[in-house]
N, C-alpha and C positions, 0 to 999 in steps of 0.2 A: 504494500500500500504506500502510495507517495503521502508521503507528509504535508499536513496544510497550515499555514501561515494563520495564527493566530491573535488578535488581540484580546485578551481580558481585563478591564479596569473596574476595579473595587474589588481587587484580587485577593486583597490583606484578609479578609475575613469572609462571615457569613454564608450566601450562597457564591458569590467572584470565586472566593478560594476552594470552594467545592467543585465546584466547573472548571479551575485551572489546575487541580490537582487530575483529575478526570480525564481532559484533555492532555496531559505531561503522559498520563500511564497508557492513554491510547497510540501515544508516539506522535502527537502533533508537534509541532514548532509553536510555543507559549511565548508572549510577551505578557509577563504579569506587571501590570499598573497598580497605585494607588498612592496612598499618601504616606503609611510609612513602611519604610524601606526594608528593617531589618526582620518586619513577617514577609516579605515577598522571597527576599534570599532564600528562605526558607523553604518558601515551594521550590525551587531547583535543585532536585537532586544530582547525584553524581551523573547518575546514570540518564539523566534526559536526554531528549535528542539534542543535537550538535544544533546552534544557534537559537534556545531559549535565552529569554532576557528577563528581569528583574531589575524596573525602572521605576524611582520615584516620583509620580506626576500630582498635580493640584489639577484635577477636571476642569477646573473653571476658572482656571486662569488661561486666557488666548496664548501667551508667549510659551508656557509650560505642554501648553498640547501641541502647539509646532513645533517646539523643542523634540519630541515624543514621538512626532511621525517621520522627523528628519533622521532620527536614529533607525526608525523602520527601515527609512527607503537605503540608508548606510549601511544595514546591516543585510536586510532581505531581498530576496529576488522578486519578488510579491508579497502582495495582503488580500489572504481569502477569505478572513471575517473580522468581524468587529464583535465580541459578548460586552455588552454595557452592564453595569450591576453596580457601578457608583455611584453612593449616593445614602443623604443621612435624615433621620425624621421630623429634623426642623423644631417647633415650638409648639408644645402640648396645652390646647386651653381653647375655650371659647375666642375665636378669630376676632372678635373685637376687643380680646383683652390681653390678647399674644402682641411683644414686643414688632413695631412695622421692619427692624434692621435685621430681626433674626429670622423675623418671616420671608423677607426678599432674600436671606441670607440662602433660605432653603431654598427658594425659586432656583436662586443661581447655580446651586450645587445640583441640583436633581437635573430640570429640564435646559437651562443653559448649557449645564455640561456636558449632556446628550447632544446637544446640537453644536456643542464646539467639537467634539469627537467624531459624531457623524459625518459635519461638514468636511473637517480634515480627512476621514481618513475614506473618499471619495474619486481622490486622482490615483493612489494604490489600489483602489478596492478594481478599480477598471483593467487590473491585469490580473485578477486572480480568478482560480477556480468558482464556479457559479459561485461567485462570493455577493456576503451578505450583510448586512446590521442587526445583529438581534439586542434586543432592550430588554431589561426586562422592567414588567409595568409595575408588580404592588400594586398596594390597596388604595381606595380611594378612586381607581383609575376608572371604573365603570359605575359606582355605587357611592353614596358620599358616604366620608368617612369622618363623623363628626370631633372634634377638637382634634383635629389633623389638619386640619386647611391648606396647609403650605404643603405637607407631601405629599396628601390628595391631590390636590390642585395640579402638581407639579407631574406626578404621574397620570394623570389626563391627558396632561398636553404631549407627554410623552407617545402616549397610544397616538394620538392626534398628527404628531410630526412623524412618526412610520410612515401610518396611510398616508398623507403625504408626500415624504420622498418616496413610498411605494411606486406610485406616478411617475414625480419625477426623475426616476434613477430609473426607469424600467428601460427607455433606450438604451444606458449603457451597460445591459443586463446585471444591474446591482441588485437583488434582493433587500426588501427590508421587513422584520419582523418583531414581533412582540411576546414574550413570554410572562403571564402570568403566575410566579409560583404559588402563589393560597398562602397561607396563613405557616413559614417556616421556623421554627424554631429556632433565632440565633439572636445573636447577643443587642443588633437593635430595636428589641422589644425593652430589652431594661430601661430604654428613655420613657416607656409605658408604667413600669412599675417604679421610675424613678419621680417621676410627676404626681404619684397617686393616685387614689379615685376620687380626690377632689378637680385637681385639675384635668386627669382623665376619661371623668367619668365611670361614676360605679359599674355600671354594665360594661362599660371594654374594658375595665380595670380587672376586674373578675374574671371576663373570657380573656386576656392575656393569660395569668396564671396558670385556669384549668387547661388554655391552649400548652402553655410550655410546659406542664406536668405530664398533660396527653391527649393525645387529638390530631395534633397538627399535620402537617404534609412532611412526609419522611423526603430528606435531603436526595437521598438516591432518587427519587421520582423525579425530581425536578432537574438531576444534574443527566437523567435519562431524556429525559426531554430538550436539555438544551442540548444535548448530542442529537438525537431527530432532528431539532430545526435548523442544526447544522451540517444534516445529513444533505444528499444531491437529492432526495425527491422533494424536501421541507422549501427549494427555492420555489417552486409553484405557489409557494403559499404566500408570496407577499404583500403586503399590507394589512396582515391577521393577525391577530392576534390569539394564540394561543394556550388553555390554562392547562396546565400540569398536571390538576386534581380532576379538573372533569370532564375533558375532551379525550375522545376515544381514539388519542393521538398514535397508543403502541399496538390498533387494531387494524388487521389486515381491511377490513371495508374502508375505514379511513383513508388509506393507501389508492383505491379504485374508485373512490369518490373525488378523488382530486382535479378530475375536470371538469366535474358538476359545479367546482367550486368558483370559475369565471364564472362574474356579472353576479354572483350571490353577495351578499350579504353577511351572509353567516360570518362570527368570526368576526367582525366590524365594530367600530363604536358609532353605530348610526342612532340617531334618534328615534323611539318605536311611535311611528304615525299610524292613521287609521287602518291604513291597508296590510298593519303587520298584524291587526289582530284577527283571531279566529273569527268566520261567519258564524253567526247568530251572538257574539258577543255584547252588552249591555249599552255597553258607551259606544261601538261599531253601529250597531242598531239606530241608537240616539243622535248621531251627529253625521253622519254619512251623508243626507238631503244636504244638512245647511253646510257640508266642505264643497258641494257638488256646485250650491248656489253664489258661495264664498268666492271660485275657483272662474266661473262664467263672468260673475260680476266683473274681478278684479280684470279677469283676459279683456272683455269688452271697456273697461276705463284705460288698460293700458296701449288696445289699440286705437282708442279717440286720440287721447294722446298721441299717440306715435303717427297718426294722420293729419294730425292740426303740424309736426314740425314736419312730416311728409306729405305734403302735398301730392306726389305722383301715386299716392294706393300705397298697396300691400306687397307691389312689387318693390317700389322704393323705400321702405320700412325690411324687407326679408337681405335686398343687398346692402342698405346700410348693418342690418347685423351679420353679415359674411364679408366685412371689410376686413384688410389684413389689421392685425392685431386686436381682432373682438374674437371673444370664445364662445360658444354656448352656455348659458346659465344653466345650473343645475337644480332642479326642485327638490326641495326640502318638506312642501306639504303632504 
């Protein structure tokens, strides 16, 4: 098996260093990231393959992550993925009562530093094997995650900036995806019990505990999984996101459903509109006429309009919207 070029950052701990030890024992080429230095060493054993790295980087400082890619392109022949996993849980408390420096503090460290990472490592990522970006999302990202604000928030946008470059990176066949791991066991939960269930809230203050005594998502699954979505059939899957615990990711149907999965949905952080709900449903039932009449209206105001500044019809309103540099709008109702 040819070895594949590697990045992981927020390698030092949690699940980074689970996935970068994972990857070391399958015989990739690792470049492990993070902030400090002398746990990364430590993932490089003797026996790794020949040009693993152990680099000290700050995510979200722009000069440190150029620093970072330039030792890539110095030291490798290519970059066939990127595993993102940096990144810390910010200020625990009701969001109007959370400091605004440590809550931007989390913005910048979670989703800035995904996109200074992604962004860089973009012009590499175009010579590698079906290479890809995977993130992984955490909680908050689909569900609000209350006295979380900043790393909800921030793994949001994260899921948000995939599907995104999924798009944009698709011509220079870059993959990009998202991994959910569920609720893991590791050490930045103790910002939960460090905070307690005053400022965390009784009920998450509780299920942190009963989670880290038992329950949780065992580390193997998760570090199974980001091996899948760095598998060669996982590039099909970009702009999805993925969870760990409950997507039937290590099933052979999964596998042969992968072309059903162009133009779906599934898998997406779409917003759930009327037509995603089951027929005969309550509120589908109830509100389906007045989207229908909603929908007629707003068309018919917005081609008065667009015929009061087009005078020639409907022909000259359809080629002013196929001028060079207009796209088609996308519906969201």
């Amino acid at each position: 098996m040819t070895p594949r070029y590697i990045l992981v950052t927020g390698a030092g701990s949690g699940i980074g260093r689970a996935i970068t030890q994972a990857l070391i024992a399958d015989g990739q080429v690792v470049a492990a990231t993070g902030r400090r230095e002398a746990l990364l060493h430590e993932l490089i054993p003797p026996d790794a393959a020949s040009g693993c790295i152990a680099h000290a980087c700050d995510m979200a400082d722009p000069a440190a992550v150029e620093a970072l890619f330039a030792l890539l392109a110095k030291r490798w022949p290519r970059l066939d993925a990127v595993v993102h996993c940096a990144g810390v849980y910010g200020p625990i408390g009701l969001f109007h009562e959370t400091d605004p420096q440590e809550w931007l503090g989390a913005i910048t460290n979670n989703l800035f530093g995904f996109y200074l990472v992604a962004r860089a490592a973009v012009p590499q990522l175009q010579h590698g094997h079906l290479p890809r970006i995977l993130a992984v999302a955490g909680g908050g990202a689909f569900t609000p995650l209350p006295r979380c604000s900043a790393y909800g928030s921030a793994k949001a946008g994260i899921v948000r900036l995939v599907e995104t470059a999924a798009g944009e990176l698709a011509p220079l066949g870059i993959a990009a995806l998202a991994l959910a791991p569920g609720f893991v066991a590791t050490d930045i939960h103790r910002e939960t019990i460090k905070a307690g269930p005053e400022k965390a809230g009784r009920d998450y203050y509780e299920f942190t505990l009963s989670r880290l005594k038992e329950g949780s998502v065992p580390m193997s699954l998760v570090v199974d999984c980001a091996r899948f979505l760095l598998g060669d059939a996982a590039h099909a899957l970009s702009g999805r996101t993925i969870s760990a615990s409950f997507d039937p990711w290590a099933e052979p149907e999964f596998l042969d459903s992968l072309p059903l999965l162009e133009g779906s949905e599934l898998y997406r952080g779409e917003r759930v509109n009327l037509r995603h709900l089951p027929p005969g449903d309550p509120l589908r039932e109830a509100l389906t006429s007045a989207q229908s009449r909603t929908y007629v209206a707003r068309r018919q105001a917005a081609a008065t309009a667009g015929a009061a500044k087009h005078p020639e019809g409907e022909d000259g309103m359809e080629k002013a919207a196929e001028a060079p540099g207009r796209r088609p709008g996308r519906a969201h109702g």
